[in-house]
C-alpha positions as CSV (number, residue, x, y, z in Angstrom):
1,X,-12.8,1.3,18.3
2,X,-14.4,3.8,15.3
3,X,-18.1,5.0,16.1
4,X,-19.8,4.8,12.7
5,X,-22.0,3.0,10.1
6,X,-22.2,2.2,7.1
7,X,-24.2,0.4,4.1
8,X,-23.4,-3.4,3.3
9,X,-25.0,-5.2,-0.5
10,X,-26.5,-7.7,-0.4
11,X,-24.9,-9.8,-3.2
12,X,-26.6,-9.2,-6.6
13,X,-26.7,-13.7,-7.0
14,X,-28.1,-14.0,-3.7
15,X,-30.8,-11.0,-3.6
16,X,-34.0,-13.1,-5.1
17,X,-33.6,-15.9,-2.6
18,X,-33.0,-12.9,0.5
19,X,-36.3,-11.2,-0.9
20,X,-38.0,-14.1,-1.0
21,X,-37.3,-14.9,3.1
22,X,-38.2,-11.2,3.8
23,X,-41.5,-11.7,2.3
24,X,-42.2,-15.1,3.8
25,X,-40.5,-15.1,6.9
26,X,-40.4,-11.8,8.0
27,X,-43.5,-11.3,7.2
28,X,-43.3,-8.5,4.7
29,X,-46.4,-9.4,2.5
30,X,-46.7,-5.9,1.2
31,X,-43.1,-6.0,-1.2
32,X,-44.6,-3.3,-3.2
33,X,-45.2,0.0,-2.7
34,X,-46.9,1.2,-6.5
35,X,-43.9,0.7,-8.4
36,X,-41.4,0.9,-5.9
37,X,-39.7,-2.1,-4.1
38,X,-39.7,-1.5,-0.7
39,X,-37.4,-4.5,0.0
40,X,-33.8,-3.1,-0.1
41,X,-30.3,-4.4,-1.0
42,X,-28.8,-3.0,1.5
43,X,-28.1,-3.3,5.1
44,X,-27.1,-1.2,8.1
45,X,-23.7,-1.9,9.8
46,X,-23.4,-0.4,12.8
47,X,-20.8,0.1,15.2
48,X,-21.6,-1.1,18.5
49,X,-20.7,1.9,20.6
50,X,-23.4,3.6,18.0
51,X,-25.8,1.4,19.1
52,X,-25.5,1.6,22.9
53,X,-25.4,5.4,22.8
54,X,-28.7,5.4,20.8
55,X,-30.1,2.7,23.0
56,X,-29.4,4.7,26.0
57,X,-31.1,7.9,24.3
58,X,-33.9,6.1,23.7
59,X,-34.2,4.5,27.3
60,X,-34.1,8.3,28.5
61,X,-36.2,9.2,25.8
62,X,-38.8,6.7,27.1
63,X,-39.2,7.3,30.1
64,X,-39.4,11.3,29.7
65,X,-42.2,10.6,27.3
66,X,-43.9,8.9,30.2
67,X,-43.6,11.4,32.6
68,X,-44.9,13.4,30.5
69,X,-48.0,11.7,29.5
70,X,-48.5,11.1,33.6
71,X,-48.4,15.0,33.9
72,X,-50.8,15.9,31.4
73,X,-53.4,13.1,33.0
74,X,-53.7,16.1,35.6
75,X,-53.9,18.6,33.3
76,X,-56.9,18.5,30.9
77,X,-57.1,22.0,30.0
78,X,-53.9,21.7,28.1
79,X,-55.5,18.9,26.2
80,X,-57.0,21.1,23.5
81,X,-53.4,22.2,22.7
82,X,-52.6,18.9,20.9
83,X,-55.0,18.9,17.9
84,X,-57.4,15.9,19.4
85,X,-60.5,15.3,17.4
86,X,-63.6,16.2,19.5
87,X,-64.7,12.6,20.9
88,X,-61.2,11.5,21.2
89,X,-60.6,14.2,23.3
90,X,-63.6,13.6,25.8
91,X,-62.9,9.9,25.8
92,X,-59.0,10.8,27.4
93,X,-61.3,12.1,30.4
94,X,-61.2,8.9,31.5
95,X,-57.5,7.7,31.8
96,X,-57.5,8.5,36.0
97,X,-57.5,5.3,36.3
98,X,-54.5,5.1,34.1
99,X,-51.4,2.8,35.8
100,X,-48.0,2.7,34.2
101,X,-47.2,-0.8,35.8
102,X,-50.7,-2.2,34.4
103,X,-49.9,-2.1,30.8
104,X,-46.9,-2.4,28.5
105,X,-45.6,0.4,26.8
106,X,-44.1,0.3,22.8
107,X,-42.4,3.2,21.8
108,X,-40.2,4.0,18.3
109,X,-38.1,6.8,18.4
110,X,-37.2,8.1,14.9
111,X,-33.3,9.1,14.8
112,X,-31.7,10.7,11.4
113,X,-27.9,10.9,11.0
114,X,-26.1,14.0,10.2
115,X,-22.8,12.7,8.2
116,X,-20.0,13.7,6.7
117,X,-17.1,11.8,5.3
118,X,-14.5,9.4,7.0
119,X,-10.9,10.5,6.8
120,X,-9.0,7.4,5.2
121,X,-7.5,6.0,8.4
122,X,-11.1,6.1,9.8
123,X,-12.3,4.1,6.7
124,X,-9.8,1.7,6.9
125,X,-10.4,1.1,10.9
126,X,-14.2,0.6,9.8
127,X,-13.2,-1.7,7.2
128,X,-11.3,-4.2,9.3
129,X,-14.7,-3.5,12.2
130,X,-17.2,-4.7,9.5
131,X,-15.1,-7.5,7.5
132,X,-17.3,-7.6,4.3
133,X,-15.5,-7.8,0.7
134,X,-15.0,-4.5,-1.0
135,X,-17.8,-5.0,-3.4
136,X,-20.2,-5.4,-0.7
137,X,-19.1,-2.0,0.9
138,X,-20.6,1.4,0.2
139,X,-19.3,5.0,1.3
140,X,-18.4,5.3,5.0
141,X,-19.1,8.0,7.3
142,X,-18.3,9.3,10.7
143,X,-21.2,10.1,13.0
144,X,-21.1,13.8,13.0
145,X,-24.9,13.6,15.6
146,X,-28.2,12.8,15.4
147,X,-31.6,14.2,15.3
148,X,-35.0,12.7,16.2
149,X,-38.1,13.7,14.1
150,X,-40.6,12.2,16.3
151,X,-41.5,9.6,18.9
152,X,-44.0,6.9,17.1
153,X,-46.0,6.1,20.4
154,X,-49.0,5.1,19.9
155,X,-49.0,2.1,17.2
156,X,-45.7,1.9,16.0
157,X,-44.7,-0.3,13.1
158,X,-41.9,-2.2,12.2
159,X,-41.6,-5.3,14.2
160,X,-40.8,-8.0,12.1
161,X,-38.5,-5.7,10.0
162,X,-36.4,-5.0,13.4
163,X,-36.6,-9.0,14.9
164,X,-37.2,-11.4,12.3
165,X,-35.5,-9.0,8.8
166,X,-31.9,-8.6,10.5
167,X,-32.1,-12.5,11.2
168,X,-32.2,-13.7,7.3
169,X,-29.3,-10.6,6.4
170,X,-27.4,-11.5,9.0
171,X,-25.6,-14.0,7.3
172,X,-24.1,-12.6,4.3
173,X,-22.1,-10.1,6.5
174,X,-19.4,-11.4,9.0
175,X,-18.4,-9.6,12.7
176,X,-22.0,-8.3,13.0
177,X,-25.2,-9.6,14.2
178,X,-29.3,-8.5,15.0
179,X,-28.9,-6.5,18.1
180,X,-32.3,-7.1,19.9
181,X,-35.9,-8.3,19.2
182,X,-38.6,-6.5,20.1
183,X,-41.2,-9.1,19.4
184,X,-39.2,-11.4,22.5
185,X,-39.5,-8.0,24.2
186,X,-43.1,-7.3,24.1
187,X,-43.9,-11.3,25.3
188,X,-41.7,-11.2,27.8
189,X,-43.3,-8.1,29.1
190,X,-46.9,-9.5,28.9
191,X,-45.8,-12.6,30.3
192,X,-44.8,-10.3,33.6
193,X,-48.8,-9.5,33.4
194,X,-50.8,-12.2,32.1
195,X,-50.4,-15.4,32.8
196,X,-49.3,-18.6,30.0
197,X,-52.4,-19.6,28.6
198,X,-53.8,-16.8,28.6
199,X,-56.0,-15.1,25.6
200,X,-54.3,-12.2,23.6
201,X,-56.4,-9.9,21.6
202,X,-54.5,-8.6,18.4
203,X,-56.3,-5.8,17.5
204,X,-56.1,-4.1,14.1
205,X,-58.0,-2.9,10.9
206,X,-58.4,-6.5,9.5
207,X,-59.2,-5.9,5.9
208,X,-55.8,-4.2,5.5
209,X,-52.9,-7.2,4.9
210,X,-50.0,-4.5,5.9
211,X,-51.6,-4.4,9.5
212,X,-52.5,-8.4,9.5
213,X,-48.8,-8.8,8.7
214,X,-47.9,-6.9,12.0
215,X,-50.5,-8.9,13.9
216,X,-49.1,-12.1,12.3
217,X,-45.9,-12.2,13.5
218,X,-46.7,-10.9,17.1
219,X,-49.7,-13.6,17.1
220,X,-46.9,-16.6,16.0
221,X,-45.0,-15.6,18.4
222,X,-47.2,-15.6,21.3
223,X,-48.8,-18.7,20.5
224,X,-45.1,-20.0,20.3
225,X,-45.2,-18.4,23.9
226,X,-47.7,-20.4,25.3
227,X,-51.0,-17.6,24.5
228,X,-53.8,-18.3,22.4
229,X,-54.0,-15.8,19.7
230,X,-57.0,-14.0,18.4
231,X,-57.2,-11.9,15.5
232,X,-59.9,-9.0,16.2
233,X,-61.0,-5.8,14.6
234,X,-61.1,-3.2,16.8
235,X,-65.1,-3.3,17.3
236,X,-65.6,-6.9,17.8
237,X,-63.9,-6.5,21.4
238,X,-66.8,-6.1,24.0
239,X,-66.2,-5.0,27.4
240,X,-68.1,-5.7,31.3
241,X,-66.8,-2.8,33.9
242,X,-63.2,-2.0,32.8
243,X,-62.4,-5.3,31.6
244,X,-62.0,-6.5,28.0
245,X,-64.3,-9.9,27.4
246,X,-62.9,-12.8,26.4
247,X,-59.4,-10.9,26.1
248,X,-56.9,-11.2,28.6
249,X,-54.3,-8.8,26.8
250,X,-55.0,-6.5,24.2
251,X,-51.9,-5.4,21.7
252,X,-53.4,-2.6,19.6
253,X,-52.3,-2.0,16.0
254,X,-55.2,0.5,14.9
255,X,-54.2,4.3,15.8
256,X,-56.0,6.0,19.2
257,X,-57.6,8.9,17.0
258,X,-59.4,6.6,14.5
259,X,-61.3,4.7,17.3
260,X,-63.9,7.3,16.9
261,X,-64.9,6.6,13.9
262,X,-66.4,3.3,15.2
263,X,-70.3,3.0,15.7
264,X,-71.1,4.2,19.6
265,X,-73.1,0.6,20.2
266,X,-69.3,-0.8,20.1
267,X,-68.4,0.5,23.0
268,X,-64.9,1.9,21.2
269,X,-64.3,4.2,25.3
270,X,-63.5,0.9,26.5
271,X,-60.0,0.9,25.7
272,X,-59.5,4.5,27.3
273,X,-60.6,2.8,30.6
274,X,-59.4,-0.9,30.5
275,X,-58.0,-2.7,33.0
276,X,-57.0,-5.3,30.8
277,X,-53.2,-5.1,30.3
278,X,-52.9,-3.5,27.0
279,X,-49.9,-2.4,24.2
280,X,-50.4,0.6,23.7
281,X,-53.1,1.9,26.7
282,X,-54.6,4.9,24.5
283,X,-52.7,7.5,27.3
284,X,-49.8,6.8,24.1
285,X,-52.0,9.4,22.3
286,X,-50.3,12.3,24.1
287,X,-47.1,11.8,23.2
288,X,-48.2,10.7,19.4
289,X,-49.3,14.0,18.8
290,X,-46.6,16.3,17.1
291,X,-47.9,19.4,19.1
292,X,-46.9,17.8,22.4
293,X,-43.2,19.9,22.2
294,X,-45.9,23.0,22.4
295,X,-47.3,22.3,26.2
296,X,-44.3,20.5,27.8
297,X,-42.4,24.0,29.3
298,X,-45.9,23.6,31.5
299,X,-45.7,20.2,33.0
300,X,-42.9,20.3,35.5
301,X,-41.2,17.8,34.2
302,X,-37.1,17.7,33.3
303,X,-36.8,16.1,30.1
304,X,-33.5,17.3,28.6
305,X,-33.1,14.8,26.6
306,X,-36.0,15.1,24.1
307,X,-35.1,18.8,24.0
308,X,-31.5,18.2,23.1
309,X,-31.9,16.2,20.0
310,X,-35.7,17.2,18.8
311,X,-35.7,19.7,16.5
312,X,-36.9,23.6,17.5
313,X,-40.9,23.0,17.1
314,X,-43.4,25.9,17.3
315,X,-47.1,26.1,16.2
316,X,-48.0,26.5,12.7
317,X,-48.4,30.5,12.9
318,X,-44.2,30.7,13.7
319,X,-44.4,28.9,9.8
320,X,-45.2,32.2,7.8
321,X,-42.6,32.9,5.1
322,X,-39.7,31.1,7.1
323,X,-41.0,27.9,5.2
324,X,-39.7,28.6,2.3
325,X,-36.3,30.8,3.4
326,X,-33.2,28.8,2.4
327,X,-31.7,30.0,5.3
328,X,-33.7,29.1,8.1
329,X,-35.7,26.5,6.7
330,X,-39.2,25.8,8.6
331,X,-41.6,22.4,7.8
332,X,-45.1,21.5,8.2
333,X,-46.5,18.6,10.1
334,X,-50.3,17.0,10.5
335,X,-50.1,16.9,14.4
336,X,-51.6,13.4,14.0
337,X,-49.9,12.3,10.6
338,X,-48.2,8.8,10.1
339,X,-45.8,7.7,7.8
340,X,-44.5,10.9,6.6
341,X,-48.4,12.2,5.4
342,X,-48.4,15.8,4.4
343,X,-44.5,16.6,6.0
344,X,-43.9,19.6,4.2
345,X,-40.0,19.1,2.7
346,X,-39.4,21.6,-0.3
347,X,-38.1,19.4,-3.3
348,X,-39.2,16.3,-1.9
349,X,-43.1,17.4,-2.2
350,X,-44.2,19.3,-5.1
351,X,-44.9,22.9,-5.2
352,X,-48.6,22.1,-4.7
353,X,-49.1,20.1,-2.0
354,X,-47.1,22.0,-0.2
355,X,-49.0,24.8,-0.9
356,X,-52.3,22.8,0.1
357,X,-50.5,22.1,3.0
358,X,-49.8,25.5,4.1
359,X,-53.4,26.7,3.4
360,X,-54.7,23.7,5.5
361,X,-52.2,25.0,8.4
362,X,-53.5,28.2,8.2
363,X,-57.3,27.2,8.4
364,X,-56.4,24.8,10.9
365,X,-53.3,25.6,12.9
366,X,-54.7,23.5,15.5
367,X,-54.1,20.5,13.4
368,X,-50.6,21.2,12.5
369,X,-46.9,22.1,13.8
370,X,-44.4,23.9,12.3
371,X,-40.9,22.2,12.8
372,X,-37.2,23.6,11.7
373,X,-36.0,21.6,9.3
374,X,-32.7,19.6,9.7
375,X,-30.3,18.6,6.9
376,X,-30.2,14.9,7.0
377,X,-27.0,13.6,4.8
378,X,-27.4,10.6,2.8
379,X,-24.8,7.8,2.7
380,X,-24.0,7.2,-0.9
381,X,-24.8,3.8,-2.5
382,X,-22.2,2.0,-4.6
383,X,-23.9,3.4,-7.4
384,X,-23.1,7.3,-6.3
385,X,-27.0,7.5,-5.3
386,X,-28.0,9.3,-2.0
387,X,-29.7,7.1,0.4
388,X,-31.2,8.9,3.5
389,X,-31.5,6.6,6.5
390,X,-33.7,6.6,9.3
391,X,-33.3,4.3,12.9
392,X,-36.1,4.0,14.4
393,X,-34.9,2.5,18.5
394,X,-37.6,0.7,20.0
395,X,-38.0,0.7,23.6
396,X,-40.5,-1.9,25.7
397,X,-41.1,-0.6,29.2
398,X,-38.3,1.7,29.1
399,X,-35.6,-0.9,27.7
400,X,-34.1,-0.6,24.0
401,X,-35.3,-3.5,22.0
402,X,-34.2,-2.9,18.6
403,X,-33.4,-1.0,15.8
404,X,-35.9,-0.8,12.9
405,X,-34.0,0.4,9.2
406,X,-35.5,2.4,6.8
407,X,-33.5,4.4,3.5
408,X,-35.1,6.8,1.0
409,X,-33.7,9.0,-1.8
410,X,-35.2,11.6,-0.6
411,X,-34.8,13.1,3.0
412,X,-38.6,12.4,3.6
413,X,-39.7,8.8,5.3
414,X,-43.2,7.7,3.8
415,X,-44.4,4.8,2.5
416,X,-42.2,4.4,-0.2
417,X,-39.6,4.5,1.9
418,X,-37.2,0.8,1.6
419,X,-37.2,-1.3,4.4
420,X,-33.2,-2.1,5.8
421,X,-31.8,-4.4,8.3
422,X,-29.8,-3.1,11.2
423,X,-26.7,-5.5,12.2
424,X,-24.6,-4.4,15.2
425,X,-20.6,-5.1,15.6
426,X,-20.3,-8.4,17.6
């Protein structure tokens, strides 16, 4: 059996009708990024041995992330290393009573292919593994290795796009199917920890539709599940001792960092000390800092996985002129960025914000990592265009549940990044 992947079309007559699910039944209500669609034609095809060899990365991924993020609960004075603001960093004083079994754990792990091109027989052998009709079939590659860019582990998106988007794809491509669903994933996990009939919380920035879209499809699905749903901004939950009121689970889709930001009388600390079975328990805010790579040599911990496939990562003064040196390229990263913010990718950013970015890492290295660039290869639409692609594997207490697509022209993923289904051989 070939190892690979490769891009499917969606076919030109049908594409209106596919957009048109994505946006109303998986939930993608934000179509539009400024002018770009963010809805693409394409789809991922991926060879099932692919997709057990990343699952199985991810798994051990996952579960060194955790150790991790145990170990530093006993080590505060290497806190300050991983560019917390000030309150954030006093309210992770009180995680002690932090339990892994309590709460359930979401994690995305970014993976980036390094390519290069099939020899024919290989082509031909992928061919007859994904049985779609030559015009629905763009350039095939073998799977040369992978690279992760970062663990999303706090409030990861993407979970309609990897459980409901690969469901509507699925059936203009034959031999392939949606590999798993994290949205079954994450109930099934609560429903080990809080009991049908029970009250979730769905907590996010509610005057934003991009994060009510998240919320949505979790909530439909656990009310399908036998929960009542409630849709709450982050300060309207109130808490009595170390329980959330009113809220028998909490899912949290509002980052760890910006709960500061709330008034004190709201009582934001609460989540840092909860008992109530939450996704994610703020102790994700360890591993969601880009610096973490920077302390982990001091936690005792074995975790050869994340060192084999991350990227060399060194604090921002190892940047210096090796940012700019085509021969050992070096990028930038905000130590608590999201979707791509401020990444420092020469040719992809202009000249000037990468220059702002560099003088920003200098005033505040703190804030920042430095990061050795790898070349990501693009796929090559039908049209001869490059199209980078990104897997983000989503694990759910440790287990893969599901690949989440995403394809740019450029080697940076940000928000005008297209979203893509991932379908699996068999």
């Amino acid at each position: 059996m070939c190892n690979g992947v490769q891009l499917g079309v969606i076919p030109e007559a049908a594409y209106a009708e596919y957009r048109y699910e994505v946006i109303f039944k998986a939930y993608k209500w934000d179509p539009q990024v400024g002018d770009s669609n963010t809805v693409a034609r394409h789809v991922v095809l991926m060879g099932r041995e692919t997709a057990e060899r990343l699952g199985r990365w991810a798994e051990a991924l996952s579960e060194e992330t955790m150790l991790m993020e145990e170990a530093l609960m006993g080590q505060p004075r290497l806190w300050g290393e991983l560019g917390f603001p000030k309150k954030t960093f006093r309210a992770l004083g009180t995680l002690s009573g932090y339990e892994r079994r309590n709460h359930v754990r979401l994690m995305r792990f970014d993976f980036h292919p390094i390519l290069a091109s099939c020899p024919t027989q290989e082509t031909e052998c992928l061919r007859r593994q994904f049985p779609a009709t030559d015009k629905n079939v763009c350039d095939t590659f073998r799977m040369d290795g992978w690279n992760i860019s970062e663990v999303n582990s706090d409030v990861p998106g993407g979970l309609a796009e990897a459980s409901v988007l690969p469901t509507i794809a699925a059936r203009w491509f034959d031999g392939v199917a949606p590999h798993r669903n994290v949205v079954e994933a994450l109930l099934a996990a609560f429903r080990g920890r809080v009991a049908p009939g029970g009250t979730m919380a769905l907590v996010h920035a509610t005057a934003y539709s991009d994060d009510r879209q998240v919320m949505q499809c979790l909530g439909d699905a656990f009310e399908g599940g036998g929960y009542r749903a409630v849709y709450a901004a982050p300060d309207h939950i109130a808490w009595d001792g170390k329980r959330a009121v009113g809220a028998d689970g909490i899912v949290r889709f509002f980052p760890g960092e910006w709960l500061e930001n709330l008034p004190r009388q709201s009582g934001w600390t609460g989540y840092f000390d909860t008992a109530t079975p939450s996704c994610n328990h703020p102790v994700a805010l360890f591993a969601q800092s880009k610096r973490l790579p920077l302390v982990w040599d001091k936690l005792g911990v074995d975790i050869p996985t994340w060192k084999s496939l991350l990227p060399e990562t060194a604090d921002p003064t190892a940047y210096g002129s090796r940012g700019r040196s085509p021969s050992t390229p070096w990028i930038l990263k905000p130590a608590l960025g999201r979707v791509g913010e401020g990444i420092t990718i020469g040719g992809v950013m202009p000249d000037k914000e990468i220059r702002l970015a560099e003088k920003a890492a200098r005033r505040h290295p703190e804030a920042w990592v430095a990061q050795r660039l790898f070349h990501s290869q693009p796929l090559v639409t039908e049209n001869g265009e490059p199209c980078h692609l990104c897997i983000g594997a989503f694990t759910v207490d440790g287990k893969s549940a599901g690949f989440y697509g995403r394809v740019s022209p450029a080697p940076r993923m940000d928000a005008n990044a297209k979203d893509i289904p991932v379908l699996v051989e068999g």
